[in-house]
GUZA-872110 format. One record per residue (C-alpha): residue number from 0; residue in three letters; chain; x, z, y. Coordinates in steps of 0.02 Angstrom, whole numbers, plus 50000, padded with zeros to 5 digits. Layout:
<rs>
NUM; ALA; A; X; Z; Y
...
</rs>
This chain:
<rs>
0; UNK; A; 49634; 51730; 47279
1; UNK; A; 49712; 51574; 47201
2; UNK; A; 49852; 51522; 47248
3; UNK; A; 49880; 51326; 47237
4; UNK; A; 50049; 51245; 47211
5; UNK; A; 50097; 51095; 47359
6; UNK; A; 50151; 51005; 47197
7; UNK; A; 50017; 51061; 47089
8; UNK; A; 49896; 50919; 47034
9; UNK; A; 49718; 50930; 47120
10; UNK; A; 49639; 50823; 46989
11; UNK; A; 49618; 50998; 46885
12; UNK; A; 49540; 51092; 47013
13; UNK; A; 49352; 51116; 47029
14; UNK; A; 49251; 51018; 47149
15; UNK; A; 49238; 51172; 47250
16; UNK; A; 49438; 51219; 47257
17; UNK; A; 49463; 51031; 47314
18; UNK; A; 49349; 51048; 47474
19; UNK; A; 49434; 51212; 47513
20; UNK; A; 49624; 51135; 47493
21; UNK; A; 49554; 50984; 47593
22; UNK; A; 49448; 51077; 47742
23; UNK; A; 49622; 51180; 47752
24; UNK; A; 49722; 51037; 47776
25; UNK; A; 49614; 50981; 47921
26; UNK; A; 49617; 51123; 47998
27; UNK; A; 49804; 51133; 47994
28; UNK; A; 49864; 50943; 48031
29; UNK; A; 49905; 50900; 48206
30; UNK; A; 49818; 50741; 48182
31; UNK; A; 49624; 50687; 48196
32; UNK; A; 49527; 50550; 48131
33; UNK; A; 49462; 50466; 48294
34; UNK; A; 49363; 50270; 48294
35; UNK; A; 49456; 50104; 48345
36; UNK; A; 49439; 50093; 48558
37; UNK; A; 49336; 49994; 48611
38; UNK; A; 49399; 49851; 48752
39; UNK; A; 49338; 49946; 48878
40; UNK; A; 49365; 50144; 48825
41; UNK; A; 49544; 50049; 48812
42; UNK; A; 49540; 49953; 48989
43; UNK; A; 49495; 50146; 49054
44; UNK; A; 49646; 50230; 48954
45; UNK; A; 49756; 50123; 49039
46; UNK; A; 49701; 50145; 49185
47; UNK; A; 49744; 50326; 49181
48; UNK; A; 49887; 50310; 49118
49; UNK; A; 49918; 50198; 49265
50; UNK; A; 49843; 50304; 49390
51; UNK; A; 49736; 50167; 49449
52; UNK; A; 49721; 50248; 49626
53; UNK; A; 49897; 50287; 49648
54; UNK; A; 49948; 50116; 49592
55; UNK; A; 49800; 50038; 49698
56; UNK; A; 49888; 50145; 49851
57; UNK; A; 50039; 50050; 49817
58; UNK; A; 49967; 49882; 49817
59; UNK; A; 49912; 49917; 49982
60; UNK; A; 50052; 49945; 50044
61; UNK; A; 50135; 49801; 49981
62; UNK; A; 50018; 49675; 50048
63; UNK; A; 50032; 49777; 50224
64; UNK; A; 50218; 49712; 50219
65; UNK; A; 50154; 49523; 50205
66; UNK; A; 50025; 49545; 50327
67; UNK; A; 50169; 49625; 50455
68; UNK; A; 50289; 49496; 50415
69; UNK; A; 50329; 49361; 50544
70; UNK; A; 50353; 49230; 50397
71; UNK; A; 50214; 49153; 50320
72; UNK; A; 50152; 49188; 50110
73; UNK; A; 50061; 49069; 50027
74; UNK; A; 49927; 49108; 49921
75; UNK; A; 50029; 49103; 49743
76; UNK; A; 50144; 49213; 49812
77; UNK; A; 50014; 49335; 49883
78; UNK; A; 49924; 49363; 49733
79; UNK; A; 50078; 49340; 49621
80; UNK; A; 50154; 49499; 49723
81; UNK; A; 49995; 49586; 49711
82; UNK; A; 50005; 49561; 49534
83; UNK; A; 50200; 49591; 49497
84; UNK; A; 50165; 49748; 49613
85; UNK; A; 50041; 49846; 49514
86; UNK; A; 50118; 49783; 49350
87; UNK; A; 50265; 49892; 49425
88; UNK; A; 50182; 50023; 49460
89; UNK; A; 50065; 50055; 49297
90; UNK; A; 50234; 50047; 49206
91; UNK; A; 50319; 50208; 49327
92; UNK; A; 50180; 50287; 49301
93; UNK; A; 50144; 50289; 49124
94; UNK; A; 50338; 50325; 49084
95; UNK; A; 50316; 50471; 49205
96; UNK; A; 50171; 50530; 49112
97; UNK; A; 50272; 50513; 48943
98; UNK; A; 50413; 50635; 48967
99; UNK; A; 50299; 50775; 49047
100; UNK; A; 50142; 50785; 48934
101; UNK; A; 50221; 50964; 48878
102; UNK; A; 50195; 51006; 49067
103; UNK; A; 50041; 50924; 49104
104; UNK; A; 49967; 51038; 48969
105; UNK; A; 49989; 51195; 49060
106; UNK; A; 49922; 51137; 49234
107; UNK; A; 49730; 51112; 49263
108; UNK; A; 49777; 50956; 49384
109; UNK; A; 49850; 50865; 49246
110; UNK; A; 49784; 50933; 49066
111; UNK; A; 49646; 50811; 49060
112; UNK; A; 49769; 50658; 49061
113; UNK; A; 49757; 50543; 48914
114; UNK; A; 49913; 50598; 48817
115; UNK; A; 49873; 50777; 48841
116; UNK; A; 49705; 50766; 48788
117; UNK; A; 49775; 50636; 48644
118; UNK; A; 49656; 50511; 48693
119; UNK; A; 49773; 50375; 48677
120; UNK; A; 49947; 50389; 48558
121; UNK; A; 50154; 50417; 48626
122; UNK; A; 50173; 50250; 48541
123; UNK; A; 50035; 50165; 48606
124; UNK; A; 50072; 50197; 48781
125; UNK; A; 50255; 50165; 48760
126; UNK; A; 50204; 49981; 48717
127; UNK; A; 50095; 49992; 48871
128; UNK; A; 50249; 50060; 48991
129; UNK; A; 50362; 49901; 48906
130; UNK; A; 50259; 49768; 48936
131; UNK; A; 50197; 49824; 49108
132; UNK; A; 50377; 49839; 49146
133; UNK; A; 50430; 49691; 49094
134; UNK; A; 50291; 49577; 49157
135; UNK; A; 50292; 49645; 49318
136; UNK; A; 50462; 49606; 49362
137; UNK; A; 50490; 49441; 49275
138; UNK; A; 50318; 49386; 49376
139; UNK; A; 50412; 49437; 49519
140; UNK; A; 50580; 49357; 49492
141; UNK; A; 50486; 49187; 49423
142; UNK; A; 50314; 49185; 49532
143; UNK; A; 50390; 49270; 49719
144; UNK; A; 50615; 49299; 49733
145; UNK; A; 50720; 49407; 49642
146; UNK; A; 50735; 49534; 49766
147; UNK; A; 50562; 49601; 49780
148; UNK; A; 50589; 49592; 49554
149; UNK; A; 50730; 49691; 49599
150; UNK; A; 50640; 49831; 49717
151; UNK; A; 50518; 49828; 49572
152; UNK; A; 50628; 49864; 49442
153; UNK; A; 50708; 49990; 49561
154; UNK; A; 50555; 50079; 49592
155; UNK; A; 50521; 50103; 49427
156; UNK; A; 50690; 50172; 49367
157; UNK; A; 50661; 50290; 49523
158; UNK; A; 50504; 50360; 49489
159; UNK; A; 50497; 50383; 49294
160; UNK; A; 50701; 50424; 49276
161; UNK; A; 50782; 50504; 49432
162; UNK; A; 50630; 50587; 49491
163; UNK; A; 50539; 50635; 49344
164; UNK; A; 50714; 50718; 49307
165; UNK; A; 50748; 50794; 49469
166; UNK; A; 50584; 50890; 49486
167; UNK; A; 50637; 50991; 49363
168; UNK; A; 50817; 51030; 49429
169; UNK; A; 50804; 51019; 49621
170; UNK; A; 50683; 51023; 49775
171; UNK; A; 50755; 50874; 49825
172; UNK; A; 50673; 50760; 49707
173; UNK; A; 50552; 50755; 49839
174; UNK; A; 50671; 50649; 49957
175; UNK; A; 50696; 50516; 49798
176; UNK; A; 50505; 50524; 49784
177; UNK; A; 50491; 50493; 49955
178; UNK; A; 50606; 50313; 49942
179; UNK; A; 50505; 50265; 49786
180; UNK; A; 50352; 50261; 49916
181; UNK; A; 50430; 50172; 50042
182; UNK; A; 50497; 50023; 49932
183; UNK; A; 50323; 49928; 49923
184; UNK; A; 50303; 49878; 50113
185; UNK; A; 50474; 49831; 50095
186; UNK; A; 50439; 49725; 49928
187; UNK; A; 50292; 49629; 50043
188; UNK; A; 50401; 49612; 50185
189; UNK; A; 50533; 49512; 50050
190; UNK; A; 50404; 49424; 49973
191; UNK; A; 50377; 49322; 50109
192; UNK; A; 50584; 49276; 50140
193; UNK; A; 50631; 49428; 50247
194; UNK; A; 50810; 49518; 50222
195; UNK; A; 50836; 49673; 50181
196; UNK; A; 51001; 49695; 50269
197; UNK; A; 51059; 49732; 50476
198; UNK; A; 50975; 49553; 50543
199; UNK; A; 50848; 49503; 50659
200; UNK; A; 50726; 49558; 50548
201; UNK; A; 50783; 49707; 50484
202; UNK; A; 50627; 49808; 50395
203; UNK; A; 50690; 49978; 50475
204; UNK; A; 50523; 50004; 50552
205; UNK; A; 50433; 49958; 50389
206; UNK; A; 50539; 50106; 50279
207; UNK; A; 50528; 50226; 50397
208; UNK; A; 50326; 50283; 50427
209; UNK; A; 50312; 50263; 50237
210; UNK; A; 50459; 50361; 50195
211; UNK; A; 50409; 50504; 50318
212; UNK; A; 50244; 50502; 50287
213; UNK; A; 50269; 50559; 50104
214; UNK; A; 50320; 50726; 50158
215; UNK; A; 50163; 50796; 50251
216; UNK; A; 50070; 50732; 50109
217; UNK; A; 50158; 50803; 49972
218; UNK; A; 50181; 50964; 50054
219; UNK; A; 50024; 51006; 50098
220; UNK; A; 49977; 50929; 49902
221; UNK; A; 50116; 51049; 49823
222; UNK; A; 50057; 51206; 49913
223; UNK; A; 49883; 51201; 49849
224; UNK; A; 49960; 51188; 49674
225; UNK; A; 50099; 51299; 49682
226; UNK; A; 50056; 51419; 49551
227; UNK; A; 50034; 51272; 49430
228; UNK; A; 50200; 51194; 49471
229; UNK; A; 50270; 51369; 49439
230; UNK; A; 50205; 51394; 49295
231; UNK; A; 50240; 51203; 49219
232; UNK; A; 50448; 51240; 49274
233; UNK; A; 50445; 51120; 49434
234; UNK; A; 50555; 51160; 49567
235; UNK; A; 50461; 51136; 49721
236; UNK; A; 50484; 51178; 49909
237; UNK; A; 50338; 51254; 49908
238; UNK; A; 50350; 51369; 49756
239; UNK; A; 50537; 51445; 49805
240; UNK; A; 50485; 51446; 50004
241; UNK; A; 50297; 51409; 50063
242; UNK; A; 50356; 51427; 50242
243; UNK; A; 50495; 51312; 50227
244; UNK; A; 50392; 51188; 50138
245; UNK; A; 50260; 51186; 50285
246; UNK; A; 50395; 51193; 50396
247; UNK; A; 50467; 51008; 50340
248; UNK; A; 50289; 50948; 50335
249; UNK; A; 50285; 50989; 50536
250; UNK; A; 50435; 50911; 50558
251; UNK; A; 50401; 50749; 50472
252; UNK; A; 50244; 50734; 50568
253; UNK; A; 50332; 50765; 50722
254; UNK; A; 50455; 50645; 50687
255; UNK; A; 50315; 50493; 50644
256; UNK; A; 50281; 50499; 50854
257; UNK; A; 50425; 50425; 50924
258; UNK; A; 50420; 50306; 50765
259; UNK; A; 50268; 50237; 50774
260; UNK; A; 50273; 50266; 50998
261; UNK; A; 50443; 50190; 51010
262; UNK; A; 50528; 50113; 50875
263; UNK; A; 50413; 49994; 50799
264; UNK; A; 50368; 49922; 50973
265; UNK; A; 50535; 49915; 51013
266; UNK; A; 50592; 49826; 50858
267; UNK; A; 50470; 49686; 50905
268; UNK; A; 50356; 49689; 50781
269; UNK; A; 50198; 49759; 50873
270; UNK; A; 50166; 49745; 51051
271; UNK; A; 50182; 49911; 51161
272; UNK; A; 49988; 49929; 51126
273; UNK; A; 50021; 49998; 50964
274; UNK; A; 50128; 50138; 51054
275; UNK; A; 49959; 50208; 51124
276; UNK; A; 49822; 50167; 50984
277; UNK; A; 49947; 50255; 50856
278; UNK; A; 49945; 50400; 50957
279; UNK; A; 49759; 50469; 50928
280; UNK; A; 49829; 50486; 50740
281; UNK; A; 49977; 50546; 50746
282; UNK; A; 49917; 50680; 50849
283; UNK; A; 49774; 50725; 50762
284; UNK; A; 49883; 50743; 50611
285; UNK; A; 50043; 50836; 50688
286; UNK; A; 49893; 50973; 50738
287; UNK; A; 49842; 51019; 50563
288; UNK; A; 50037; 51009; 50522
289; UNK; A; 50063; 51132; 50673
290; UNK; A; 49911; 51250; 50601
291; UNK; A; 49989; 51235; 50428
292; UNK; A; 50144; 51312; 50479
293; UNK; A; 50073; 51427; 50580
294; UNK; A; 49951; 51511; 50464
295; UNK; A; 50012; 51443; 50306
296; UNK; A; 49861; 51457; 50225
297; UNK; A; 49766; 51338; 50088
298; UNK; A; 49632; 51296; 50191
299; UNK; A; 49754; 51229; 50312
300; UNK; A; 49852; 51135; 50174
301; UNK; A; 49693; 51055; 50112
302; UNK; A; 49676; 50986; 50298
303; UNK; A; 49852; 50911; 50290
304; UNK; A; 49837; 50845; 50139
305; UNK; A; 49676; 50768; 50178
306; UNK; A; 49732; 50702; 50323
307; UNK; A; 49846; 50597; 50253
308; UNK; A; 49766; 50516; 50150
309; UNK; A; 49674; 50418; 50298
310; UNK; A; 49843; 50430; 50413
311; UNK; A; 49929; 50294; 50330
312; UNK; A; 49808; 50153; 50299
313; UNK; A; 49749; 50175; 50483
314; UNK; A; 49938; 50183; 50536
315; UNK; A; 49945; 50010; 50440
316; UNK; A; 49786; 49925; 50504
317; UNK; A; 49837; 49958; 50693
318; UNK; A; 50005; 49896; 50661
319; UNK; A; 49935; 49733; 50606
320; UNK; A; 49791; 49717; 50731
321; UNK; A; 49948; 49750; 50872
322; UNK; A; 50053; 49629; 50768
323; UNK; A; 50171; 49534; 50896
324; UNK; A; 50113; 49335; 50918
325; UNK; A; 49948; 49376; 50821
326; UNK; A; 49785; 49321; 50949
327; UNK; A; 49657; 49400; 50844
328; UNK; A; 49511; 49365; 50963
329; UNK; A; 49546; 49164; 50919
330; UNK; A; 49587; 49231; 50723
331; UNK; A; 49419; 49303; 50697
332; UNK; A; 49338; 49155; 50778
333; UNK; A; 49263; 49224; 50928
334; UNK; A; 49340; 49078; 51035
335; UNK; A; 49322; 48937; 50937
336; UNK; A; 49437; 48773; 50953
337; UNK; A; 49287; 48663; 50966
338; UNK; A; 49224; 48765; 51118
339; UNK; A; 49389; 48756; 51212
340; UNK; A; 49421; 48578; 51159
341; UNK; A; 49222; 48545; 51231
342; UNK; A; 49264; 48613; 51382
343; UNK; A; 49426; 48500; 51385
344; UNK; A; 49335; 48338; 51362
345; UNK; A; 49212; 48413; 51488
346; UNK; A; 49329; 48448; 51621
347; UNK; A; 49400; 48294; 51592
348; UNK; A; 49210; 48192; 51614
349; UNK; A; 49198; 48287; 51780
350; UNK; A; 49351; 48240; 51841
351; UNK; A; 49331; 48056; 51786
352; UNK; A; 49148; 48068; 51867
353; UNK; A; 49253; 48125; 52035
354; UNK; A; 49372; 47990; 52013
355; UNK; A; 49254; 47870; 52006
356; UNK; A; 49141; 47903; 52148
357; UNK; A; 49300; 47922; 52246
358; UNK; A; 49344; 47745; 52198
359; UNK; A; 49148; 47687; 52234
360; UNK; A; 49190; 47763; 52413
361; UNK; A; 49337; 47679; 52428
362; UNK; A; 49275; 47513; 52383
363; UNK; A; 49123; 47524; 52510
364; UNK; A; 49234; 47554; 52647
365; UNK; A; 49322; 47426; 52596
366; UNK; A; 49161; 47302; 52580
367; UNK; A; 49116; 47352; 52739
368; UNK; A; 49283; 47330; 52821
369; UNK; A; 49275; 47157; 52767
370; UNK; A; 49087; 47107; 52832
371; UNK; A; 49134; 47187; 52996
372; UNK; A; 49287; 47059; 53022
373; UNK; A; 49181; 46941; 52947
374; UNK; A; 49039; 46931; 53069
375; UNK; A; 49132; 46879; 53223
376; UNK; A; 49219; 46733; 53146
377; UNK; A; 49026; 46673; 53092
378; UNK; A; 48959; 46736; 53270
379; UNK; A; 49104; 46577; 53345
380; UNK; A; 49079; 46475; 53191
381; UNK; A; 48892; 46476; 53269
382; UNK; A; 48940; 46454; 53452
383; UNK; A; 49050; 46293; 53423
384; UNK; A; 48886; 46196; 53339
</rs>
């Protein structure tokens, strides 16, 4: 067999030996002709890279602060945070997918990701990850306050530095992953003017299901892909104890009871209502996180896990229909203004009507009073002629 020189000049060679040295290089080069994207192959990359469902998750969220806030958003500010928001999170998420496409590659969750599957370049979506997380910030600080720019920012140093990091070094990157959930309530409940710190309005109750929420859901999530997370390098609850891990999932959804029973009535926010609606959740989901640590077994996992995905949208929808000061009936319209102020001018026709043939009384008595005394002075008026 021939053997070519790298420096040798292919101009010499044969027609033949060229497609050989060429079809070898091919095969050998890490790289691969692919066509320009299209706007929307490239709209769908990004999503990904986002993880458009996640981030919509998030968005959620946020927006359930505004709606629970006592202050009032206006429109700009709503949509600006909405924005800002998912700006934020597309940015967390696609530096978090950055640093672990080595990882992603060994776990069927994750292989089919767009920089695993080099769908989309490094560099590429490093330009993406800057100017999402630049934007989305700077719309906050300019377009909402610079502390919900601030939780922003935070969030995504959180999610794509300390806990992309710590999942690889400690089962406790699961309690930072757990804040980086909790921060977008708390980014609504700012966007509309409300503190962060010890006041009347102190978001305690707005931290706190999100934050403990996170734990049921991951666990369950993490068990059913232990063996992946094992064999990626993750350190994770539920690959160095399974019992332990659905041990804290129990106790997290024990814990969201006298949360959501007692504390966020108490705080004022809801009415006492929302102590007994929140109930028929909570304790549907605290009995698949009793059965999970009980049996321990996938199919009971699964159940958490797909329990929660429901658990904390509905958790959110009954705390604003129990909102405190909120009249939803005359909200949705069922009792209209014009109605009651009809039945205002109505009342008030009936009692003029009243008033009126009171006074129609009175006068006749009166009219009669007067005829009466009037027809004995005629009766002598009479007599004298």
């Amino acid at each position: 067999m021939q053997r070519i020189p790298l420096c040798m000049n292919t101009s010499r060679l044969g027609f033949f030996n060229r497609s050989i040295l060429t079809r070898s290089n091919a095969l050998i080069s890490p790289y691969r002709h692919v066509e320009a994207l299209s706007p929307p192959q490239l709209f769908k990359l990004y999503g990904q890279l986002s993880k458009s469902r996640l981030t919509l998750l998030v968005v959620l969220t946020a927006m359930s602060g505004v709606a629970l806030s006592p202050l009032h958003a206006t429109v700009p500010t709503l949509l600006s945070t909405a924005v800002g928001t998912a700006l934020c999170s597309a940015s967390a998420n696609t530096l978090n997918q950055l640093q672990e496409i080595p990882f992603d590659a060994q776990m069927a969750r994750t292989r089919m990701r767009p920089l695993v599957r080099r769908a989309i370049t490094p560099l590429h979506a490093a330009g993406f990850a800057v100017a999402t997380g630049i934007s989305g910030p700077l719309m906050l600080w300019t377009m909402v306050n610079p502390t919900t720019a601030l939780l922003g920012a935070a969030n995504i140093v959180l999610y794509s530095g300390v806990y992309t990091w710590m999942k690889r070094k400690t089962i406790y990157n699961t309690w930072v992953g757990s804040i980086v959930g909790a921060l977008p309530p708390l980014m609504g409940w700012t966007a509309c003017g409300g503190q962060l710190f010890p006041s009347s309005s102190y978001p305690i109750h707005l931290f706190l299901p999100s934050f403990i929420w996170q734990f049921p859901h991951f666990n369950g999530l993490s068990h059913l892909v232990r063996a992946s997370y094992a064999q990626a390098g993750y350190r994770m609850l539920a690959v160095l104890s399974p019992r332990k891990n659905s041990l804290v999932a129990l106790r997290h959804a024990v814990l969201l009871v006298p949360i959501c029973s007692v504390l966020i009535p108490l705080s004022g926010l809801t009415t006492w209502t929302f102590a007994l609606t929140s109930l028929v959740p909570n304790m549907i989901c605290t009995q698949a996180a009793w059965q999970f640590w009980r049996i321990g077994g996938e199919k009971e996992a699964r159940l958490v896990f797909r329990h929660s995905l429901w658990y904390l949208p509905v958790v959110m929808a009954l705390m604003m229909l129990h909102k405190q000061g909120v009249d939803w009936v005359q909200w949705l319209g069922i009792w209209d203004d014009d109605q009651s102020e009809l039945g205002i001018s109505n009342c008030n026709f009936v009692s003029l009507t009243d008033t009126n043939i009171n006074a129609s009384e009175r006068y006749s008595e009166r009219d009669r009073r007067d005829r009466s005394s009037a027809l004995p002075a005629q009766d002598e008026k009479e007599s004298r002629i």
